[in-house]
N, CA, C, O and CB atoms as a CASP TS submission, in Angstrom:
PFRMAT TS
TARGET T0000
AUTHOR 0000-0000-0000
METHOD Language model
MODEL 1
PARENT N/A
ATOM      1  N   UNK     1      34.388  69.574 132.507  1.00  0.00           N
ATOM      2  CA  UNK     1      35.470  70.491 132.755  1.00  0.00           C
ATOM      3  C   UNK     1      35.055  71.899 132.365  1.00  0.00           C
ATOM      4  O   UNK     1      35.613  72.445 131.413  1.00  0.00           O
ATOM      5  CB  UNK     1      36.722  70.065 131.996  1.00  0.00           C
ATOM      6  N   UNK     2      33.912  72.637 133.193  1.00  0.00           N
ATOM      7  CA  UNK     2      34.042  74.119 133.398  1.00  0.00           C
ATOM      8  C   UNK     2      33.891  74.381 134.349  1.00  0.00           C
ATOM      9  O   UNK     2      34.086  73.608 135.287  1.00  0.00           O
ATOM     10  CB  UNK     2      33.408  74.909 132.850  1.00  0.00           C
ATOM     11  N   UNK     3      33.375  75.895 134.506  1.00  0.00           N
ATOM     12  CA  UNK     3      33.304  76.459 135.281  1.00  0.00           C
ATOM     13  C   UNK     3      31.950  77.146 135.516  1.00  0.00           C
ATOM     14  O   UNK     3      31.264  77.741 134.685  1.00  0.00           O
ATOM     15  CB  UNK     3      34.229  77.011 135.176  1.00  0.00           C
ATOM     16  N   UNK     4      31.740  76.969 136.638  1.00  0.00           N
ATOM     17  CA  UNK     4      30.343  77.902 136.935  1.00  0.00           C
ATOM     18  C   UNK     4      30.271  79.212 138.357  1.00  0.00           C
ATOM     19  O   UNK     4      31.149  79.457 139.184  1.00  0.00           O
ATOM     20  CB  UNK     4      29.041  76.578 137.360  1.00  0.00           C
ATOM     21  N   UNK     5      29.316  79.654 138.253  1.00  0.00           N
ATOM     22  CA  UNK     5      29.530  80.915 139.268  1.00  0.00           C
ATOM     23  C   UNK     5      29.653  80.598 141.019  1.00  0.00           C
ATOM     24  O   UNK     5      29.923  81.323 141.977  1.00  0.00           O
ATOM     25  CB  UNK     5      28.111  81.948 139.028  1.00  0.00           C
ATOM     26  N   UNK     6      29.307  79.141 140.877  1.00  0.00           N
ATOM     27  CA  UNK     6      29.709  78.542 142.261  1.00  0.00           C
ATOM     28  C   UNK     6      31.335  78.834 142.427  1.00  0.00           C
ATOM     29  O   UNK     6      31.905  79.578 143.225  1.00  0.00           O
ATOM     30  CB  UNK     6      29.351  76.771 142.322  1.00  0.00           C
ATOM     31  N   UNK     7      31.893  77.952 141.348  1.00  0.00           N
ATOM     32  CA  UNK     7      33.856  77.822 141.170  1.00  0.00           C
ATOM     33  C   UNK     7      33.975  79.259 141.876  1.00  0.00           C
ATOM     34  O   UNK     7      34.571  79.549 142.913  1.00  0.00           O
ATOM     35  CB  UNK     7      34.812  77.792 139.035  1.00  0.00           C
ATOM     36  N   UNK     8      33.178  80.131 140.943  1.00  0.00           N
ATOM     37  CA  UNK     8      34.061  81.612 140.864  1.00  0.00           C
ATOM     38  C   UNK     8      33.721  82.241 142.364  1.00  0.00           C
ATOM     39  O   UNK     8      34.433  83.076 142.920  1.00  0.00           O
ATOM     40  CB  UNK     8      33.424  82.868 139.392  1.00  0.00           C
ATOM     41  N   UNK     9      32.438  81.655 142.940  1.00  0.00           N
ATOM     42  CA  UNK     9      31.911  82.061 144.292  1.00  0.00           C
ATOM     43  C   UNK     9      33.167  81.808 145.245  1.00  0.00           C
ATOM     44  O   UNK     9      33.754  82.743 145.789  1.00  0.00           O
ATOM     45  CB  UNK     9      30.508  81.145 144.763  1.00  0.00           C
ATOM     46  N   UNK    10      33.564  80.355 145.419  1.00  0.00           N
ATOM     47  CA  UNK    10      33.794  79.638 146.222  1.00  0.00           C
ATOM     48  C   UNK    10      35.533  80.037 145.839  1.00  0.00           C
ATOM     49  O   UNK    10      36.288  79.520 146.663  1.00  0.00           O
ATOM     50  CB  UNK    10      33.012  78.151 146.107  1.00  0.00           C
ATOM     51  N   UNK    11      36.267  80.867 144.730  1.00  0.00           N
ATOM     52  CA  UNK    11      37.334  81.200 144.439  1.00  0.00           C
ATOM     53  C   UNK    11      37.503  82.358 145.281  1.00  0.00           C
ATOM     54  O   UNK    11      38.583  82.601 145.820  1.00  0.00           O
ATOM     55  CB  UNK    11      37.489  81.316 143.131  1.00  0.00           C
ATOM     56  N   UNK    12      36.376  83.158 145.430  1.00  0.00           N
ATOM     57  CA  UNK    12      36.913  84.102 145.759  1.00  0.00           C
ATOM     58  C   UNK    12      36.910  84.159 147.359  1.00  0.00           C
ATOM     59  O   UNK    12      37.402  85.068 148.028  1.00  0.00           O
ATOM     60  CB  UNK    12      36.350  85.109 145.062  1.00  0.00           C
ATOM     61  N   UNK    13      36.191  82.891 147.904  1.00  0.00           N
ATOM     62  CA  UNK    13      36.703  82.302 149.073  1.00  0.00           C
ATOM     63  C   UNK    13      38.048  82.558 149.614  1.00  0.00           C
ATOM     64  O   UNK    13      38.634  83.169 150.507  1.00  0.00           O
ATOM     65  CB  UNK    13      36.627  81.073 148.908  1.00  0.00           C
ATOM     66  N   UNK    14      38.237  81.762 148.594  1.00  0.00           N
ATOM     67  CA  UNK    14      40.185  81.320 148.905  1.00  0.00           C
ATOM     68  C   UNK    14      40.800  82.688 149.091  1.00  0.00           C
ATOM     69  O   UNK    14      41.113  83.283 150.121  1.00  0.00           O
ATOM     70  CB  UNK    14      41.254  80.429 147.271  1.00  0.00           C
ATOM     71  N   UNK    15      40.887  83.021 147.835  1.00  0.00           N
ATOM     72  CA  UNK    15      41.349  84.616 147.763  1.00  0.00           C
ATOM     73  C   UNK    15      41.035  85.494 149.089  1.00  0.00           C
ATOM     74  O   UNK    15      42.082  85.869 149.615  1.00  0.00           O
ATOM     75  CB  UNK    15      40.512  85.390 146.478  1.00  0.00           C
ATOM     76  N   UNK    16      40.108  85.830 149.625  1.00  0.00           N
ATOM     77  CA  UNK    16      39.777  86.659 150.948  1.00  0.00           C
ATOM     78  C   UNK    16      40.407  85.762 152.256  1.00  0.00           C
ATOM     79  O   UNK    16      40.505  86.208 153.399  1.00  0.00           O
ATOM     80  CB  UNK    16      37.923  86.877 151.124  1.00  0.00           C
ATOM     81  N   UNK    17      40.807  84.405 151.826  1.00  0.00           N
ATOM     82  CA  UNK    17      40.902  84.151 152.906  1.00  0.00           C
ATOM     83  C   UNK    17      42.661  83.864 152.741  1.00  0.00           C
ATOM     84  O   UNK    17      43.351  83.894 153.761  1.00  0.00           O
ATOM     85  CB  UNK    17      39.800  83.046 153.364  1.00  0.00           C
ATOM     86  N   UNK    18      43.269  83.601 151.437  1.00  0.00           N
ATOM     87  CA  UNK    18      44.366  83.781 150.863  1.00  0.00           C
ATOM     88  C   UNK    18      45.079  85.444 151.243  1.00  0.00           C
ATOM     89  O   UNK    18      46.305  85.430 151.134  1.00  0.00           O
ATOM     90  CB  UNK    18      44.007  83.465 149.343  1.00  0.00           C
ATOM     91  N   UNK    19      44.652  86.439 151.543  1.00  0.00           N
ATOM     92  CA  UNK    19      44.537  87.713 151.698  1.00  0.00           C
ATOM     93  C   UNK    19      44.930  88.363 152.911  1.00  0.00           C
ATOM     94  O   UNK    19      45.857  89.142 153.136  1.00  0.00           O
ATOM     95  CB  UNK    19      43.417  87.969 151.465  1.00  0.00           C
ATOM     96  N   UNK    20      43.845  87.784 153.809  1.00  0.00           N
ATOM     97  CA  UNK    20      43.518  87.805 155.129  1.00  0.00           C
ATOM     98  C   UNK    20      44.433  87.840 156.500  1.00  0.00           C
ATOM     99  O   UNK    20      44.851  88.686 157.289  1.00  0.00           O
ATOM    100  CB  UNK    20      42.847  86.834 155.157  1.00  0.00           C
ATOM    101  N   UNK    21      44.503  86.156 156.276  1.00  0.00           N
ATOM    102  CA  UNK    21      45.618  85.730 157.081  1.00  0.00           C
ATOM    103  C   UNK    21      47.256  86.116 156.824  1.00  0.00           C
ATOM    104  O   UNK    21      48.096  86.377 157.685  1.00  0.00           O
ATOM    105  CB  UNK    21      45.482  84.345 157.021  1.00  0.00           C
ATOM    106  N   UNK    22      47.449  86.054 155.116  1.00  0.00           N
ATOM    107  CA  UNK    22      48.954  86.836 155.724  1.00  0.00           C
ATOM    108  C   UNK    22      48.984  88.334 156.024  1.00  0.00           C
ATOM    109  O   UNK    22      49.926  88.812 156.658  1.00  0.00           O
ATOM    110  CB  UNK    22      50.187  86.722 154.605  1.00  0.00           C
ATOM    111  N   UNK    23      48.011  89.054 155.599  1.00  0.00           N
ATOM    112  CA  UNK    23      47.911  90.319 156.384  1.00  0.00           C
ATOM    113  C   UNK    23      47.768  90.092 157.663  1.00  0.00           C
ATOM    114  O   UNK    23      48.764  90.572 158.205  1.00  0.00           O
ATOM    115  CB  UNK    23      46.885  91.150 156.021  1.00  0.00           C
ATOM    116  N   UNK    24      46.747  89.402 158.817  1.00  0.00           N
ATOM    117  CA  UNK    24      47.034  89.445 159.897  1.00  0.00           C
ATOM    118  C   UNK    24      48.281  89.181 160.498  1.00  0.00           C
ATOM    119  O   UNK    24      48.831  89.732 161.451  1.00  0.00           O
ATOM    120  CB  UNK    24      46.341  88.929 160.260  1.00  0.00           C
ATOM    121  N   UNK    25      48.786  87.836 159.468  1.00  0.00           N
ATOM    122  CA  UNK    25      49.869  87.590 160.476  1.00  0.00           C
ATOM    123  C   UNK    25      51.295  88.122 160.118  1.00  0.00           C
ATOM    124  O   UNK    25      52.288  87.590 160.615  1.00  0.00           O
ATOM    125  CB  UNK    25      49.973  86.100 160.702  1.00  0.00           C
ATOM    126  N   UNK    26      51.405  89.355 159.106  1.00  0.00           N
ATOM    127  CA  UNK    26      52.239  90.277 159.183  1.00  0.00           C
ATOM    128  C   UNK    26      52.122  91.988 160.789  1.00  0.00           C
ATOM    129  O   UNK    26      52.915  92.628 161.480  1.00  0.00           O
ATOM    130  CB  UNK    26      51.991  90.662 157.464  1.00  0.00           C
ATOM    131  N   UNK    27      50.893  91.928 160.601  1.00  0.00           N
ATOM    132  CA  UNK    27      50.544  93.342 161.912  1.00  0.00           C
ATOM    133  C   UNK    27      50.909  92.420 162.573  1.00  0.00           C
ATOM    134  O   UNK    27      51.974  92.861 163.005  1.00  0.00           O
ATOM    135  CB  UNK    27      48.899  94.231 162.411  1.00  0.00           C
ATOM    136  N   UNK    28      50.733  90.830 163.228  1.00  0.00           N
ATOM    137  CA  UNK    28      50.803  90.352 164.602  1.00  0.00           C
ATOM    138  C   UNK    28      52.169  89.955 164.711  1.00  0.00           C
ATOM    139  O   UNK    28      52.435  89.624 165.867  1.00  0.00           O
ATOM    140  CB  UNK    28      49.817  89.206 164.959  1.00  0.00           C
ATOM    141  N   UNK    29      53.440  89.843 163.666  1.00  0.00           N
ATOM    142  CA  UNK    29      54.299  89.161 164.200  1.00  0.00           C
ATOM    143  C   UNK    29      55.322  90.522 164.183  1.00  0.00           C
ATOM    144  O   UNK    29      56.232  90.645 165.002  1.00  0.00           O
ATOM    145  CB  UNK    29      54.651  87.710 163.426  1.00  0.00           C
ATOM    146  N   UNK    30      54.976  91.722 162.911  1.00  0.00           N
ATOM    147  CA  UNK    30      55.718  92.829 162.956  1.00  0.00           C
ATOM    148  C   UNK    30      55.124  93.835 163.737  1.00  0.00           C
ATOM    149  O   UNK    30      55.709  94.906 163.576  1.00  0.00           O
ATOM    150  CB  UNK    30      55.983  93.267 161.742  1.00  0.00           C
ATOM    151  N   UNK    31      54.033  93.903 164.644  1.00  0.00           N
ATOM    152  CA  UNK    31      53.533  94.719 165.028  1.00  0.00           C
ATOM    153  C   UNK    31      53.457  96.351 164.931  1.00  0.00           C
ATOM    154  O   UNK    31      53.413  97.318 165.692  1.00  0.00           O
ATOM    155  CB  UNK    31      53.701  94.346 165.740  1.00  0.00           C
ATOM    156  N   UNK    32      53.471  95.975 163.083  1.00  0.00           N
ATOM    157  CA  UNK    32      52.837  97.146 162.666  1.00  0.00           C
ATOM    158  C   UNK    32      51.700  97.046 161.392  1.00  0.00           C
ATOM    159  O   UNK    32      51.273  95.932 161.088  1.00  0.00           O
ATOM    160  CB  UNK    32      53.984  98.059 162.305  1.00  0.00           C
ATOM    161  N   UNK    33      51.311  98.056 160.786  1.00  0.00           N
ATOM    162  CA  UNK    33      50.713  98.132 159.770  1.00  0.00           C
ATOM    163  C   UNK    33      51.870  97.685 158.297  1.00  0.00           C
ATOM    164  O   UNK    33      53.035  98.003 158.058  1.00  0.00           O
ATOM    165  CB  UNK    33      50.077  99.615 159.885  1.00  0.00           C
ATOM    166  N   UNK    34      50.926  96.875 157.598  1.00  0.00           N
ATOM    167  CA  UNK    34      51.561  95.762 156.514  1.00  0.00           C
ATOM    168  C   UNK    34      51.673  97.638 155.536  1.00  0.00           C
ATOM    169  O   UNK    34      50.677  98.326 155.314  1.00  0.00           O
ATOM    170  CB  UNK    34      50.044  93.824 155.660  1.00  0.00           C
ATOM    171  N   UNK    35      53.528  98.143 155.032  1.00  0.00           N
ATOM    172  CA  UNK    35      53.564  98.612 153.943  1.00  0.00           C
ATOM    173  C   UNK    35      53.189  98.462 152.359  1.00  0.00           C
ATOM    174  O   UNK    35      52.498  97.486 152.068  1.00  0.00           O
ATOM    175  CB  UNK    35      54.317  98.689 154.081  1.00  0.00           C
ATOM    176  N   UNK    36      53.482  99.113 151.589  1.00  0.00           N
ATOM    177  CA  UNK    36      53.256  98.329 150.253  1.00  0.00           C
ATOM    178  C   UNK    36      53.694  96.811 149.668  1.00  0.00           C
ATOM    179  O   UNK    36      53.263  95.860 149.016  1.00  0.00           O
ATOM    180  CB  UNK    36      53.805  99.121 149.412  1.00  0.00           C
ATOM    181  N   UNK    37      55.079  97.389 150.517  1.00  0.00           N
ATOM    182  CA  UNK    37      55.666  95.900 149.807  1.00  0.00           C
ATOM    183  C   UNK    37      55.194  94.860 150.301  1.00  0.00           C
ATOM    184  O   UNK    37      55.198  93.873 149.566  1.00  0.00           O
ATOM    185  CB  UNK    37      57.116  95.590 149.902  1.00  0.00           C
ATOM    186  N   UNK    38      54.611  94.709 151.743  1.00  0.00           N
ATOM    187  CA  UNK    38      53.799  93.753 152.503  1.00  0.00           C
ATOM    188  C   UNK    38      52.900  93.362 151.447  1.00  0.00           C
ATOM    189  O   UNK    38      52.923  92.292 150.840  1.00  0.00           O
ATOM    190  CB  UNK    38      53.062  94.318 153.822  1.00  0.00           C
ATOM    191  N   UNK    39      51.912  94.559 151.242  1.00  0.00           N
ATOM    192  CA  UNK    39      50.552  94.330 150.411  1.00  0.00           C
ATOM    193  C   UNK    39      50.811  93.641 149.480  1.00  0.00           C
ATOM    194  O   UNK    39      50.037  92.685 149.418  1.00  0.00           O
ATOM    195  CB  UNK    39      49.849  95.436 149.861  1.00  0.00           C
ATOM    196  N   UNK    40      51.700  93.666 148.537  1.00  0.00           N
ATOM    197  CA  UNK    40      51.824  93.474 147.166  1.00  0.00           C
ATOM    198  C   UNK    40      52.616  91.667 147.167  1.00  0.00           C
ATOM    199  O   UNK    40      52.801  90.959 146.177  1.00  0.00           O
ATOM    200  CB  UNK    40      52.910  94.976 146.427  1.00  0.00           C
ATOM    201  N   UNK    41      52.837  91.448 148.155  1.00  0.00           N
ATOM    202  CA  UNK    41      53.872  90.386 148.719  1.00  0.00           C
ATOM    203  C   UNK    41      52.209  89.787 149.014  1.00  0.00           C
ATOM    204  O   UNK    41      52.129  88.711 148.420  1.00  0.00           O
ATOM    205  CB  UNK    41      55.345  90.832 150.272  1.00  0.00           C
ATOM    206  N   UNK    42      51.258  90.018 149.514  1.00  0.00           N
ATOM    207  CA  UNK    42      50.025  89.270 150.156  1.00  0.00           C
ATOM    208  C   UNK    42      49.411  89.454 148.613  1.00  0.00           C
ATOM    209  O   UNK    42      49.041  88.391 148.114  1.00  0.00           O
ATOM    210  CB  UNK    42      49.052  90.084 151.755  1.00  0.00           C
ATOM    211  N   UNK    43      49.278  90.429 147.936  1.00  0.00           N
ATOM    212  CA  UNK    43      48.150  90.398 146.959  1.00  0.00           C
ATOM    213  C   UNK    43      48.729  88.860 145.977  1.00  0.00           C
ATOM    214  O   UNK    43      47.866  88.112 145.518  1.00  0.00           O
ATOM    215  CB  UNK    43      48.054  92.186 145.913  1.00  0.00           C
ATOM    216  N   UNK    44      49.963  88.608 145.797  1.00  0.00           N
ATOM    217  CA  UNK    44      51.062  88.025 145.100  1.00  0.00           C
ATOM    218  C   UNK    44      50.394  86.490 145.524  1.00  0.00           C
ATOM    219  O   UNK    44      49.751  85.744 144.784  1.00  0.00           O
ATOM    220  CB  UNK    44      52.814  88.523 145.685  1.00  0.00           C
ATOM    221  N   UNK    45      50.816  86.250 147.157  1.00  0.00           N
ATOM    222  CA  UNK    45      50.190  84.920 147.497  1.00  0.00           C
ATOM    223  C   UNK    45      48.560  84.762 147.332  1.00  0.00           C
ATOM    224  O   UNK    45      48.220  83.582 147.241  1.00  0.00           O
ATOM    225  CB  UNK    45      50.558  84.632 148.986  1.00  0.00           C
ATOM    226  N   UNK    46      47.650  85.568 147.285  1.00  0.00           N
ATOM    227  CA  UNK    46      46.168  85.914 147.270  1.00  0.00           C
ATOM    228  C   UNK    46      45.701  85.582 145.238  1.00  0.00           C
ATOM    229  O   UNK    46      44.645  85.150 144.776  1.00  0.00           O
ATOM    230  CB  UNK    46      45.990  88.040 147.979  1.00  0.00           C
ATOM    231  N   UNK    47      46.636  85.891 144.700  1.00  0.00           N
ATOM    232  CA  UNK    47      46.468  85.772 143.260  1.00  0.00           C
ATOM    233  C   UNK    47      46.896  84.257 142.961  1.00  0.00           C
ATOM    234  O   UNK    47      46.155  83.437 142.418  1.00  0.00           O
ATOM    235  CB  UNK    47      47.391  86.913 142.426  1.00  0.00           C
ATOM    236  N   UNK    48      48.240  84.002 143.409  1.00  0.00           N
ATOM    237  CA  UNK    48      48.367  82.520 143.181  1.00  0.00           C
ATOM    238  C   UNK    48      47.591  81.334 143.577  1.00  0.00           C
ATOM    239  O   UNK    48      47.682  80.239 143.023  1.00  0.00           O
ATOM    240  CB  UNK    48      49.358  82.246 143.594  1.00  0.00           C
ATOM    241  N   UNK    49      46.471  81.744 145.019  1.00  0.00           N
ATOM    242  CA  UNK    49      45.438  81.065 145.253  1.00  0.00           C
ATOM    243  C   UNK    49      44.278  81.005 144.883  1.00  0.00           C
ATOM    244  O   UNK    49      43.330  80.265 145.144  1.00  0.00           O
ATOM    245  CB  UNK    49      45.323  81.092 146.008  1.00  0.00           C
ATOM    246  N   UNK    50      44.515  82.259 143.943  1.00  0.00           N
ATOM    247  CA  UNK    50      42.947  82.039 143.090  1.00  0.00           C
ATOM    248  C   UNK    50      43.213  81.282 141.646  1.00  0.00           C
ATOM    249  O   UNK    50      42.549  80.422 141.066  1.00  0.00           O
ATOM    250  CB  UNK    50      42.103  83.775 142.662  1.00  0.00           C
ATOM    251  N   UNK    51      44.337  81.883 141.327  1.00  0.00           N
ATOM    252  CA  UNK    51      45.013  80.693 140.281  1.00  0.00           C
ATOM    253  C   UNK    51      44.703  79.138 140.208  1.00  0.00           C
ATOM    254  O   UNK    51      43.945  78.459 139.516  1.00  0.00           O
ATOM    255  CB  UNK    51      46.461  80.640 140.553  1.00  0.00           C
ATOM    256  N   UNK    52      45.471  78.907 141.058  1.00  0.00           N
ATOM    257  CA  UNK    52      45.776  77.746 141.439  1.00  0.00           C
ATOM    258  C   UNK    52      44.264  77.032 141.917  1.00  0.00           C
ATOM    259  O   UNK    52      44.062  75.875 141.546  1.00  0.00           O
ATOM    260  CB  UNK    52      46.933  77.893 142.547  1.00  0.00           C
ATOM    261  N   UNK    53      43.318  77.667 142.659  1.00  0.00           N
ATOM    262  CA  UNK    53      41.533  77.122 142.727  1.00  0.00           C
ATOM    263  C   UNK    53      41.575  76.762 141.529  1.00  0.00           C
ATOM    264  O   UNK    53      42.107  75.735 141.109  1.00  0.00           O
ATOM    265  CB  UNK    53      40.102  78.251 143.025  1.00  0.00           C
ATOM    266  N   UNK    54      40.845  77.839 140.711  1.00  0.00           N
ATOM    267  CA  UNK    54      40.416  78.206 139.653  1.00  0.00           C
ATOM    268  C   UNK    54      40.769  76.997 138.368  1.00  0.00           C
ATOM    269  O   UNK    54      39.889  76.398 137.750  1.00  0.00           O
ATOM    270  CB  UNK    54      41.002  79.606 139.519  1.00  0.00           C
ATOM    271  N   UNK    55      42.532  76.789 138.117  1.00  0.00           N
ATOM    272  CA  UNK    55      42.904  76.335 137.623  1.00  0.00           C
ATOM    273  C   UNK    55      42.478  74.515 137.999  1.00  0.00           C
ATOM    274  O   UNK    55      42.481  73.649 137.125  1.00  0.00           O
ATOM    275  CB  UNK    55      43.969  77.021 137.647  1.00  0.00           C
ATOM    276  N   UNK    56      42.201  74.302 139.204  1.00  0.00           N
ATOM    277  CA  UNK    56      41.967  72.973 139.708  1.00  0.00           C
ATOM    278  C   UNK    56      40.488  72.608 139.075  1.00  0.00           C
ATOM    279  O   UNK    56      40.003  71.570 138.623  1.00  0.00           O
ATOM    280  CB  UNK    56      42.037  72.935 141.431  1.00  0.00           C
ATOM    281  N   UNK    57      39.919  74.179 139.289  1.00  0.00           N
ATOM    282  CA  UNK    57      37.772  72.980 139.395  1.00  0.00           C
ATOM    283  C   UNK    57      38.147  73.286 137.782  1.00  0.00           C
ATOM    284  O   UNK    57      37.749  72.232 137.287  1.00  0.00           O
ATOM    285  CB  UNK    57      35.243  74.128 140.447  1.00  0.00           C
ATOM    286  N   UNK    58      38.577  73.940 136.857  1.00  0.00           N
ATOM    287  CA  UNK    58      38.545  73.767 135.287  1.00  0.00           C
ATOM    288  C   UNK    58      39.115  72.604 134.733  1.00  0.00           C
ATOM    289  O   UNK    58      39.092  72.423 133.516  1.00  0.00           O
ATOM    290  CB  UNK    58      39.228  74.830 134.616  1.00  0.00           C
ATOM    291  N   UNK    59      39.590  71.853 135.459  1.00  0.00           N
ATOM    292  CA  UNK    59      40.519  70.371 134.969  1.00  0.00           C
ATOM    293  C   UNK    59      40.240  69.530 135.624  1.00  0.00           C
ATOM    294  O   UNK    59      41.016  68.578 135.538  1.00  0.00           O
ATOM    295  CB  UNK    59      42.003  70.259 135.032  1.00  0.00           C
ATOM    296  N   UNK    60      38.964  69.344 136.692  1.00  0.00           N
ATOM    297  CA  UNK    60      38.084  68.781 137.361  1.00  0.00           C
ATOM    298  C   UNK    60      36.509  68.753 137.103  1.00  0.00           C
ATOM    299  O   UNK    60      35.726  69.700 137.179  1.00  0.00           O
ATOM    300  CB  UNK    60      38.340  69.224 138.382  1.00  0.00           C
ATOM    301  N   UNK    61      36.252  67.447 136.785  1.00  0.00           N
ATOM    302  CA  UNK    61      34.679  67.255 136.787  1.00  0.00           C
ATOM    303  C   UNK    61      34.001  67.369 137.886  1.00  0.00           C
ATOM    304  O   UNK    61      34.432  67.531 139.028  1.00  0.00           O
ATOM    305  CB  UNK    61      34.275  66.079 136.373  1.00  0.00           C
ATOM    306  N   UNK    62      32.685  67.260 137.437  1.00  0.00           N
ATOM    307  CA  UNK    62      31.887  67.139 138.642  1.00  0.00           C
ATOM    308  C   UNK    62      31.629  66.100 139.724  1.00  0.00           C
ATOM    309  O   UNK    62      30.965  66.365 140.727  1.00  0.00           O
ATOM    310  CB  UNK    62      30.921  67.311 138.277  1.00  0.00           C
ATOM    311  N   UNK    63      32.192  64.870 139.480  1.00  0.00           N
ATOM    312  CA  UNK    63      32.388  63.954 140.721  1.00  0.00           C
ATOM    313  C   UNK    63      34.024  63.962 140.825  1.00  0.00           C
ATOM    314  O   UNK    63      34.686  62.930 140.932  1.00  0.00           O
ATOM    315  CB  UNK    63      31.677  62.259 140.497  1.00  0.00           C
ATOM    316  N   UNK    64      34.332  64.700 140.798  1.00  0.00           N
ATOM    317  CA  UNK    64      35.883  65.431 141.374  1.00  0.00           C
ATOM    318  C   UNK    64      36.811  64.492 140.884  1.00  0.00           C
ATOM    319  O   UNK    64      37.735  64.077 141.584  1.00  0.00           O
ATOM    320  CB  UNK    64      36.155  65.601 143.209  1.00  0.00           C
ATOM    321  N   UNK    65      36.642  64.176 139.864  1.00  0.00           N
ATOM    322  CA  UNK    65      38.174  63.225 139.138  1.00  0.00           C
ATOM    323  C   UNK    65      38.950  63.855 138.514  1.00  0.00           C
ATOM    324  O   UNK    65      38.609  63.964 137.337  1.00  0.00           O
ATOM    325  CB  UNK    65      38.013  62.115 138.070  1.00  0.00           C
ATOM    326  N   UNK    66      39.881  64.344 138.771  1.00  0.00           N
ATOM    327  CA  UNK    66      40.985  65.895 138.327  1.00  0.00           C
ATOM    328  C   UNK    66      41.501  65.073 136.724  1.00  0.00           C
ATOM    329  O   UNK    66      41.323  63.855 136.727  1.00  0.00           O
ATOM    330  CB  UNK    66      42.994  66.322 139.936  1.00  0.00           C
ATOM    331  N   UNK    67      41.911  65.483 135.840  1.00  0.00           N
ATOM    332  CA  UNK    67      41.267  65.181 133.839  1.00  0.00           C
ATOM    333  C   UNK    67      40.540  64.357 134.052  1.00  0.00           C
ATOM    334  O   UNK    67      41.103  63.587 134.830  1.00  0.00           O
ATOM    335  CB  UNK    67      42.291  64.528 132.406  1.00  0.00           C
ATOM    336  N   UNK    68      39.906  64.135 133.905  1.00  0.00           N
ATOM    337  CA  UNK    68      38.553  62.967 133.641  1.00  0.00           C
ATOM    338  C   UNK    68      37.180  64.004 133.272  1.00  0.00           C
ATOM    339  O   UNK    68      36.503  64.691 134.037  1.00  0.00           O
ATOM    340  CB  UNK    68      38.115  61.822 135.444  1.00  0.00           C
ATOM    341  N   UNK    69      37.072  63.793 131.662  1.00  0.00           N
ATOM    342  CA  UNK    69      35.685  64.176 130.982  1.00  0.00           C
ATOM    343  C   UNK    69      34.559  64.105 131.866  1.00  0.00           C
ATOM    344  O   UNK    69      34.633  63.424 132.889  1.00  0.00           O
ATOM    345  CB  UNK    69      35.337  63.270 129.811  1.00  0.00           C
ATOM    346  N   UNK    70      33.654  64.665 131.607  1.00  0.00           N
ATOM    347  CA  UNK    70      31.970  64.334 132.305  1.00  0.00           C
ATOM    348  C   UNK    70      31.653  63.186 131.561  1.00  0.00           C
ATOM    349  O   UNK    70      31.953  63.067 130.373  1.00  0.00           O
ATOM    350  CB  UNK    70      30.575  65.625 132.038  1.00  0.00           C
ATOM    351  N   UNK    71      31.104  62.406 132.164  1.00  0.00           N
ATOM    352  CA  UNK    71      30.305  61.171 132.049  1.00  0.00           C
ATOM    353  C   UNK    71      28.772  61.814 131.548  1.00  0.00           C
ATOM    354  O   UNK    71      28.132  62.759 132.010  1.00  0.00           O
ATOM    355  CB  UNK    71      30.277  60.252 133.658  1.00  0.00           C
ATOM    356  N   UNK    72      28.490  60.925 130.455  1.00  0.00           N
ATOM    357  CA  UNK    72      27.093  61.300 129.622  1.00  0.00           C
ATOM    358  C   UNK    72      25.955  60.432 130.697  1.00  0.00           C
ATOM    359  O   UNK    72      26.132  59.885 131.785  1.00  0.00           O
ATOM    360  CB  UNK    72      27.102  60.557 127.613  1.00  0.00           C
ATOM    361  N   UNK    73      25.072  60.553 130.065  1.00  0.00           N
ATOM    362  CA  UNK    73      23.594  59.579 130.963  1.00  0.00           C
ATOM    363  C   UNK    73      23.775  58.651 131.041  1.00  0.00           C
ATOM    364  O   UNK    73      23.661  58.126 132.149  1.00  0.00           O
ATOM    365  CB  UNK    73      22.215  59.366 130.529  1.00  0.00           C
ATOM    366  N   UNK    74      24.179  57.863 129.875  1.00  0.00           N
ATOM    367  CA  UNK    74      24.602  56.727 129.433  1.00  0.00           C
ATOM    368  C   UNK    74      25.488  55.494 130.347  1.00  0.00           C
ATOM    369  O   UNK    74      25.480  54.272 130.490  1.00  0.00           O
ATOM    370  CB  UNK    74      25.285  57.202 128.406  1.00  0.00           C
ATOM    371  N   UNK    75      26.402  56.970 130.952  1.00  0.00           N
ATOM    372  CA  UNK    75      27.428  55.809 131.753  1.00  0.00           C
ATOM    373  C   UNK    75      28.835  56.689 131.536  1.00  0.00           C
ATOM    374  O   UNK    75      29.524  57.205 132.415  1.00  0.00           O
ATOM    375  CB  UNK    75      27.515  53.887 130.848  1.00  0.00           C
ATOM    376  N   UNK    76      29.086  56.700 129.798  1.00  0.00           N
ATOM    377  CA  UNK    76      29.960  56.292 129.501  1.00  0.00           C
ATOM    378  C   UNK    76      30.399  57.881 129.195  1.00  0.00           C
ATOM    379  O   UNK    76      29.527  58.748 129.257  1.00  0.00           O
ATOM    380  CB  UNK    76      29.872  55.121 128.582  1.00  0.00           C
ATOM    381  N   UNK    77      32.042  58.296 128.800  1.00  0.00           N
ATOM    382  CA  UNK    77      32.545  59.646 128.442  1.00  0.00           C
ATOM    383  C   UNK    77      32.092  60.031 127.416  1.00  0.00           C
ATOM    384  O   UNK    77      32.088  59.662 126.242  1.00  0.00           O
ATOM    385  CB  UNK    77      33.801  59.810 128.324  1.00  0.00           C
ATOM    386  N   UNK    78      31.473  61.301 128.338  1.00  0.00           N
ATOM    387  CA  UNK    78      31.251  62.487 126.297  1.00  0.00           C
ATOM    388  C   UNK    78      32.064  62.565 125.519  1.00  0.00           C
ATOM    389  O   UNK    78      31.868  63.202 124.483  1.00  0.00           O
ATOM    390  CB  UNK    78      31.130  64.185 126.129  1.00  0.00           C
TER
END
């Protein structure tokens, strides 16, 4: 249960892509440019998806068992 610069790579995935799409699909359905309150309304959903990543691979091991410790050489939980 950490984190490495992949998590944080692959977070900021989400986020650009958390970002992205409701900005596009504010210009395409209001057919205009997204105001502040738009922005801040997208930065809002864009933060809760990096949260919410972030918060998942830290309470997730590496053979993806969400709480479940790392397994030592051995077999058995560190």
């Amino acid at each position: 249960m950490k984190l490495n610069l992949r998590d944080v790579l692959k977070s900021l995935e989400v986020v650009l892509i958390g970002t992205v799409l409701p900005a596009v699909t504010l210009v395409v359905s209001n057919q205009r440019l997204p105001n502040m309150d738009d922005l801040k309304s997208v930065a809002w959903v864009a933060a809760a998806a990096w949260i919410s990543y972030i918060t998942k691979n830290w309470l997730t091991n590496s053979d993806d068992e969400f709480l479940t410790p790392e397994k030592s050489e051995g077999g058995e939980n560190a």
